[in-house]
MIRO-9369 format. One line per 5 residues: number of its first residue (from 1); for each residue x, y, z of C-alpha. Coordinates in Angstrom, 2 decimals, m for minus. Each point is the difference from the previous one (the first is absolute). Last residue first. Layout:
NUM = X/Y/Z ~ ...
This chain:
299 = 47.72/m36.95/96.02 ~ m3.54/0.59/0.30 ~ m1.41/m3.65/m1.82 ~ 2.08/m1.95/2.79 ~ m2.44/0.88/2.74
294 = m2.97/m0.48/m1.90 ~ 1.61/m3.41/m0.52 ~ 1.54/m0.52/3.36 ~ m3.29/0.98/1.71 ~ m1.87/3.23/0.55
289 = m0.62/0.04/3.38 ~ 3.47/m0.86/1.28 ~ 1.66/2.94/m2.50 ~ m3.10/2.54/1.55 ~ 1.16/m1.17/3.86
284 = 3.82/0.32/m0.98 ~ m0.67/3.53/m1.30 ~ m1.39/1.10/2.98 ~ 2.90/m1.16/1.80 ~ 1.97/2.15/m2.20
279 = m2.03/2.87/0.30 ~ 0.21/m0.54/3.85 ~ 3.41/m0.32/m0.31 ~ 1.51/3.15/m1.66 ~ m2.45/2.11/1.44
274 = 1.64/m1.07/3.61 ~ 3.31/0.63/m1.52 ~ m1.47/3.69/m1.25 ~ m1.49/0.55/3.52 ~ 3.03/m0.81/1.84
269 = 1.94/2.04/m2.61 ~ m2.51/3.14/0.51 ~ 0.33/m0.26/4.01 ~ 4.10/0.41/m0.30 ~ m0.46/2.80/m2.46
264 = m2.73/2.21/2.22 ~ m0.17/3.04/m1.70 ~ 1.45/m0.08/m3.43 ~ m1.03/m3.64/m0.23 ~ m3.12/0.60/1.08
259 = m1.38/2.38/m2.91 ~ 1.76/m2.68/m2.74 ~ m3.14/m2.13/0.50 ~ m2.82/2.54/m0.81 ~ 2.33/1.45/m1.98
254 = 0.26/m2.78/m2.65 ~ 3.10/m0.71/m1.47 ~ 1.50/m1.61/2.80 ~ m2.95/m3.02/0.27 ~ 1.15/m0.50/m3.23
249 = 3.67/m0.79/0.80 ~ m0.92/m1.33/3.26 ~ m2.04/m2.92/m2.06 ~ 3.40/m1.21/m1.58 ~ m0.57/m0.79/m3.03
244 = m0.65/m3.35/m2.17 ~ m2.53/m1.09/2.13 ~ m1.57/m3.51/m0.89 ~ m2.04/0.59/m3.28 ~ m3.73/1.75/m0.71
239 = m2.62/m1.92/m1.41 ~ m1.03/m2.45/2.58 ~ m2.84/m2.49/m0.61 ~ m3.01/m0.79/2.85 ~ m2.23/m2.10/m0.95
234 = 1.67/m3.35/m0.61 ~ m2.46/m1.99/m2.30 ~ m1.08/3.03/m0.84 ~ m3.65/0.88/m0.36 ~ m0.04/2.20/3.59
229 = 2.39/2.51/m1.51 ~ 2.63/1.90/2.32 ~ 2.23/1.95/m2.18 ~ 3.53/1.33/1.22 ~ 2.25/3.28/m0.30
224 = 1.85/0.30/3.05 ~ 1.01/4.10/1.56 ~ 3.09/m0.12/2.40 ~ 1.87/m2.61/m2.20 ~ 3.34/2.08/m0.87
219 = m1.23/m0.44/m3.46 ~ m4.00/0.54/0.68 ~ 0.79/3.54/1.16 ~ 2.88/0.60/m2.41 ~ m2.38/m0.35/m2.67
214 = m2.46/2.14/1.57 ~ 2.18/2.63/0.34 ~ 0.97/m0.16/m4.01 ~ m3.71/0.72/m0.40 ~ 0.12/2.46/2.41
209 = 2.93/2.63/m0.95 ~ m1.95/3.03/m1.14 ~ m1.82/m0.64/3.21 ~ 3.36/2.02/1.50 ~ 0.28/m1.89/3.38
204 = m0.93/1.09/4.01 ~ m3.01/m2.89/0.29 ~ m2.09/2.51/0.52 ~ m0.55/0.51/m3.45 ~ m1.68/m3.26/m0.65
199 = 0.70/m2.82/m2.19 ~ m2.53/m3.10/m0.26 ~ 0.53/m3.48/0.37 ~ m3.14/m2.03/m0.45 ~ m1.64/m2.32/1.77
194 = m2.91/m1.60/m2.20 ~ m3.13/m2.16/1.74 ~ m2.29/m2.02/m2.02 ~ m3.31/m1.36/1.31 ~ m1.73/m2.90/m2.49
189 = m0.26/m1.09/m3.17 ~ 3.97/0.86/m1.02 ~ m0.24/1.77/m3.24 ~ 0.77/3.24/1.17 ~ 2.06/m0.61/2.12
184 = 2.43/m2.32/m2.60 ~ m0.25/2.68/m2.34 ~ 0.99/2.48/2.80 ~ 3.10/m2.26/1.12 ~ 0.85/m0.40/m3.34
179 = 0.61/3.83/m0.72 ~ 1.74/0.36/3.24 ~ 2.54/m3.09/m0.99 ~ 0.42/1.87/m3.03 ~ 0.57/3.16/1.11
174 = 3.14/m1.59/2.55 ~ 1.95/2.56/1.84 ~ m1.72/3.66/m1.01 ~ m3.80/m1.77/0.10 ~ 0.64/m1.47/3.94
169 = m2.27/m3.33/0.40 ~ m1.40/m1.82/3.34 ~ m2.48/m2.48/m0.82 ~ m2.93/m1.39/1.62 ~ m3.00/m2.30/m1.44
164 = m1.92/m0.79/2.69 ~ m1.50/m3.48/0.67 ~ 2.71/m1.42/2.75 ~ m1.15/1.88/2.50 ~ 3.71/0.53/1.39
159 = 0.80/1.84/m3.56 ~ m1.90/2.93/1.47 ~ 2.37/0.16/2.83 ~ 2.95/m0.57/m1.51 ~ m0.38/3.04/m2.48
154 = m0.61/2.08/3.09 ~ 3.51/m0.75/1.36 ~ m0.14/2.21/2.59 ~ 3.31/2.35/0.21 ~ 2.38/m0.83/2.87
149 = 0.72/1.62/3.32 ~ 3.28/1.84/0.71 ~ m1.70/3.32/m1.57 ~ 2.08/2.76/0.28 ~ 1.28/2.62/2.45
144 = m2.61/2.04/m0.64 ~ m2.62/m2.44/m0.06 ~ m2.89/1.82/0.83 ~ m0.13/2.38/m2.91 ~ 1.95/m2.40/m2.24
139 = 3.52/m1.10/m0.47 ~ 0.69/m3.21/m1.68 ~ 2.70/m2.92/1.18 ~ m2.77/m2.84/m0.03 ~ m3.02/0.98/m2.67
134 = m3.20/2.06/0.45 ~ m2.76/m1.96/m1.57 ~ m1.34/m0.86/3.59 ~ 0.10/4.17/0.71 ~ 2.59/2.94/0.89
129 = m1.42/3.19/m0.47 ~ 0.43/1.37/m3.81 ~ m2.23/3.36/1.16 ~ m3.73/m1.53/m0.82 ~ 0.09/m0.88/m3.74
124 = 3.53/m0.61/m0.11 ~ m0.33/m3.25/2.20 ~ 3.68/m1.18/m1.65 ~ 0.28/m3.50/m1.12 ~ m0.21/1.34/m3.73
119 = m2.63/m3.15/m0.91 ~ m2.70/0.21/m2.57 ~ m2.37/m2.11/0.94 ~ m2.36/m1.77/m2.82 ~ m2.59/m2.00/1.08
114 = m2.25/m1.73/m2.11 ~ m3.66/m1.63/0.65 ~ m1.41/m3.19/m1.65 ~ m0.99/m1.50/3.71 ~ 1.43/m2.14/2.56
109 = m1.12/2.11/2.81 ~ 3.22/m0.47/1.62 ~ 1.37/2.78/m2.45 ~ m2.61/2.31/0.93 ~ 0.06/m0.29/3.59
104 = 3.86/0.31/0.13 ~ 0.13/3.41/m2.03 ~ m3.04/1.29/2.50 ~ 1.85/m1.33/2.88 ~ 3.38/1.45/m1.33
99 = m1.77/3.46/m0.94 ~ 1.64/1.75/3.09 ~ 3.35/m1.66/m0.15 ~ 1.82/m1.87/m2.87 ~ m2.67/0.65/m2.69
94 = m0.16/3.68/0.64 ~ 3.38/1.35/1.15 ~ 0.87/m2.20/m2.83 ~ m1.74/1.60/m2.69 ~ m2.74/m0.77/m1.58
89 = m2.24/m1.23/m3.27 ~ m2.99/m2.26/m0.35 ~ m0.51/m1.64/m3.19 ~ m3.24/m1.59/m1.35 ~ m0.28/m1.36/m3.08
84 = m3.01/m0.11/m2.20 ~ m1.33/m3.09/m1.91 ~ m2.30/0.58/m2.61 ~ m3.49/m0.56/0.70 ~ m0.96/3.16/1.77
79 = 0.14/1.34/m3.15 ~ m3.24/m1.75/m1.12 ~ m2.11/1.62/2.70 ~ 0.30/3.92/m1.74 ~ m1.97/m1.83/m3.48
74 = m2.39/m2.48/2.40 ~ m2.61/2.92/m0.21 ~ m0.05/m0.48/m3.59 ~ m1.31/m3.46/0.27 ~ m2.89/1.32/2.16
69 = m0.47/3.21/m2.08 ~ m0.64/m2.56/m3.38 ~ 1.39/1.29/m3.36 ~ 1.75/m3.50/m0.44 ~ 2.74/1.10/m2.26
64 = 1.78/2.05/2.56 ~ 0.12/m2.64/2.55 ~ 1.54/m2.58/m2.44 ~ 2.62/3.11/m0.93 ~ 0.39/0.27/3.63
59 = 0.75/m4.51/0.36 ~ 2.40/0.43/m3.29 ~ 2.05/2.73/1.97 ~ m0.18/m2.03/3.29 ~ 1.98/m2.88/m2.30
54 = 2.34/2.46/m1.07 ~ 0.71/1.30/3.80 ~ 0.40/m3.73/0.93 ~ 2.55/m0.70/m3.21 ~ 2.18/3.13/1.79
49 = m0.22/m1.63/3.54 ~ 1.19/m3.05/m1.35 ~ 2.81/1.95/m2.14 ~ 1.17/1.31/3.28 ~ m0.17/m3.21/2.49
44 = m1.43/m1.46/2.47 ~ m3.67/0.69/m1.53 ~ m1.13/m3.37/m1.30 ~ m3.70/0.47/m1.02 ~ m2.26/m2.25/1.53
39 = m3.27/2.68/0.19 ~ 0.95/1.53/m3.22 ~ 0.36/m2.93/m2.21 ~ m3.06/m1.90/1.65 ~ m2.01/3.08/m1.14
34 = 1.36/m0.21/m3.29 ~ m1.09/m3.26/m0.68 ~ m3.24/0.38/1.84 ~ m1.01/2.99/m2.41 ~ m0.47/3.36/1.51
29 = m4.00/m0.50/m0.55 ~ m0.16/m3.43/0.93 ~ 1.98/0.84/3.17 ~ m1.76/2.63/1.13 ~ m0.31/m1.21/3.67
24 = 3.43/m0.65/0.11 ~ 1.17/3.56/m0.58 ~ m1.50/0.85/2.84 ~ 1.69/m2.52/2.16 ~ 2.95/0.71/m1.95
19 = 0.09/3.74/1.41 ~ m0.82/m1.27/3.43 ~ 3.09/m1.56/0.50 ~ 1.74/2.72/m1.46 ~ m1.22/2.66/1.91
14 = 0.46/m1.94/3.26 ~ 3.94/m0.60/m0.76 ~ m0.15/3.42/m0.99 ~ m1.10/1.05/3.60 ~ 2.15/m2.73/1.78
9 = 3.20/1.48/m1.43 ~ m1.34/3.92/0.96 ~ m0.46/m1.54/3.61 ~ 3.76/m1.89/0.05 ~ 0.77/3.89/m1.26
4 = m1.20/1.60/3.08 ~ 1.81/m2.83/2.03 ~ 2.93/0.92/m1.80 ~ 0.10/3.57/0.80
């Protein structure tokens, strides 16, 4: 869970810290130069992580050389030394519901950890009962005549502490906007939290079909692609257009939707409009957020 890796986070933060304190106290033998090197390397990015593991390479070889156990001993601390990433994967069920606290705690924490949620909005894991991800006009075990509430907009949420970097992404609509999204994550000194869009059989389609599903999820607007990053002048930056598609289109394609409309027609439609508007409301909040120029670069 993400408290469990908050405490894996703080464990190679500790490593590390202690791994240039001991590399410190041999400075004169490691070379101050190459010491400083190590200990303020820039590792934001790929290549800076690469020169790091060249530079550690010169620091062993020093080790090597010196035929003394207590400089040898520092050969398994070294490692600790390049920067390591910490990723914590879920589903919704998860990071909507019963892990929320532990996904919250984390991200409030304010340190170097990443979330990644991969979202199906269906609780598969314990019979696909209706939850927080579940969204309006679904059926679910305890929503049988579907779900007139809305979904929780968990991306919100995090964004609210101003420090997190949050994005919402969906690989078969927009790879590139996932790809950045990760970079940007990874890079970002300081919590991270990806939403992703994520098929799943239960949602009554052939997965053949999925990457052209997820384009018609983020045209008729019931899925946004954004990027929430704290450097920005004007965090928040939509990548996905004003609908293009009607959202009852979609929403028909999917069993979990279509399933009412065979039974109860008159309740589906209520629950379709009522879709309809909450996404577009929702929509409205993320356009105010983001300004007229974040606003203007999605269209």
């Amino acid at each position: 869970n993400a408290e469990f890796g908050l405490g894996m986070l703080l464990s190679v933060e500790r490593k590390r810290k202690r791994a240039g304190q001991l590399l410190q106290r041999h400075a004169k033998e490691i070379g101050e130069k190459l010491l400083a090197e190590v200990l303020d390397a820039d590792q934001s990015t790929s290549s800076g992580v690469a020169a790091q593991r060249t530079r550690l390479e010169e620091v062993k070889k020093i080790l090597l050389r010196s035929q003394r156990e207590d400089l040898a001993a520092l050969l398994p601390v070294v490692e600790h030394l390049v920067k390591r990433s910490v990723w914590v994967v879920g589903g919704d069920g998860w990071a909507y519901d019963i892990g929320f606290g532990g996904l919250d705690h984390a991200i409030a924490s304010g340190k170097n950890i990443k979330i990644l949620v991969l979202d199906t909005e269906v609780y598969s894991n314990t019979g696909g009962q209706q939850s927080k991800s579940t969204p309006t006009g679904a059926v679910a075990k305890f929503a049988a005549a579907g779900k007139a509430e809305g979904k929780k907009d968990l991306g919100r949420i995090a964004m609210s502490y101003g420090n997190v970097y949050v994005a919402q992404v969906a690989l078969g609509a927009k790879d590139s906007q996932t790809l950045n999204a990760f970079l940007e994550a990874e890079s970002y000194d300081g919590p991270a939290l990806i939403i992703a869009y994520c098929p799943c059989i239960s949602h009554g389609y052939d997965m053949r079909e999925q990457l052209e599903h997820q384009k018609n999820a983020v045209a008729s607007g019931y899925w946004q692609l954004y990027r929430f990053d704290p450097r920005r002048a004007n965090p928040l930056q939509l990548d996905s257009k004003e609908a293009t598609e009607d959202v009852a289109t979609f929403m028909a394609s999917e069993n979990r939707f279509n399933q009412l409309t065979r039974a109860n027609p008159k309740r589906a439609e209520e629950l379709t409009n009522s879709a309809r508007e909450k996404l577009a409301k929702r929509r409205r909040i993320y356009e105010d957020m983001s300004g007229d120029d974040a606003r203007d670069s999605s269209r």
